[in-house]
Each structure stands twice: as C-alpha cells, then as structure tokens.
N, C-alpha and C positions, 0 to 999 in steps of 0.2 A: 504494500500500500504506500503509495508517493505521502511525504508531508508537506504540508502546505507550507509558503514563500509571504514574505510579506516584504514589499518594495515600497519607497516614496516617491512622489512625485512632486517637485518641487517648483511651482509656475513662479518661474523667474523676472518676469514682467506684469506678477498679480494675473493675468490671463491667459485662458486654457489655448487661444489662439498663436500666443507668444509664443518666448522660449520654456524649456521643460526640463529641467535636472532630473535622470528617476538614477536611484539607488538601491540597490536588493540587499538584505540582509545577508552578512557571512560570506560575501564576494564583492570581490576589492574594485571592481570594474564599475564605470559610471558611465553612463547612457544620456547623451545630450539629444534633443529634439526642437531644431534651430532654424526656421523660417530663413529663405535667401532676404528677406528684408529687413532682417535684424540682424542680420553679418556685421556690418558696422558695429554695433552697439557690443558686440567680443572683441573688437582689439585688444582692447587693457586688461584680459580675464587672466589670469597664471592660471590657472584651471586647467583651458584651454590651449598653453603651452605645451603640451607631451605629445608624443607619437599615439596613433589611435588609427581606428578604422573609422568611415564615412561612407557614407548610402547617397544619392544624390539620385532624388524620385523625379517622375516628367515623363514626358511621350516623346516615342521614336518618331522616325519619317511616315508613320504610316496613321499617329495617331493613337498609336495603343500603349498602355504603359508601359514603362521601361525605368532600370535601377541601374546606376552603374556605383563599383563598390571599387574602393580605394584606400591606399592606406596614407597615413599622414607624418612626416617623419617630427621630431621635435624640434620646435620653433626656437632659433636662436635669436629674433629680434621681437 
C-alpha cells in the first residue's frame, strides 16, 4: 500500500495565475511553475541560480501541443 505525500505550494505572487514554489516532503528537489511573463520578475532570485531541468509548454507547426525539456546549467551572473 503507497503512503500518502504531502507537498506545498507556495503562490509567489499571492496568485494561483502567477509564479508557484511547490515543495514535497522528504525530497530535497523544488519545482518552480513560472509564467514567460514573469521571467523578469526572477532575475534577483538565488533560488533560481543552480543547474535544474525546465519544460517549456506551447504548440508545434501544426498547432498541437508540444514540451521541449532542457536542462539548465548554474548561473554565474
């Protein structure tokens, strides 16, 4: 039988539309969920300095959805 997980989510900009901190219990990993229109608003974050993976959602040539997944090295400026 699985046990149950309990994560946060942490609306960064007071709004569930904004940016989204979630964190799970007992893993060290942290999951951002970051609108291209609030790019700006993370320059100054330390946070967001480390290497990490990124999802980058939208539609192919033909209209349908499409993910491309990348990885991010850590930020020296």
């Amino acid at each position: 039988m699985n046990k149950g997980k309990n994560f946060n989510l942490f609306l960064m900009d007071g709004e569930v539309t904004g940016r989204i901190k979630c964190t799970l219990a007992n893993w060290t990993g942290i999951a951002y969920k970051i609108p291209r229109a609030y790019l700006d608003r993370c320059k100054g974050r330390t946070d967001l300095k480390q290497s990490g993976v990124y999802f980058l959602f939208g539609k192919n040539d033909k209209d349908e959805d499409a993910v491309y997944i990348g990885q991010a090295g850590i930020r020296i400026s």
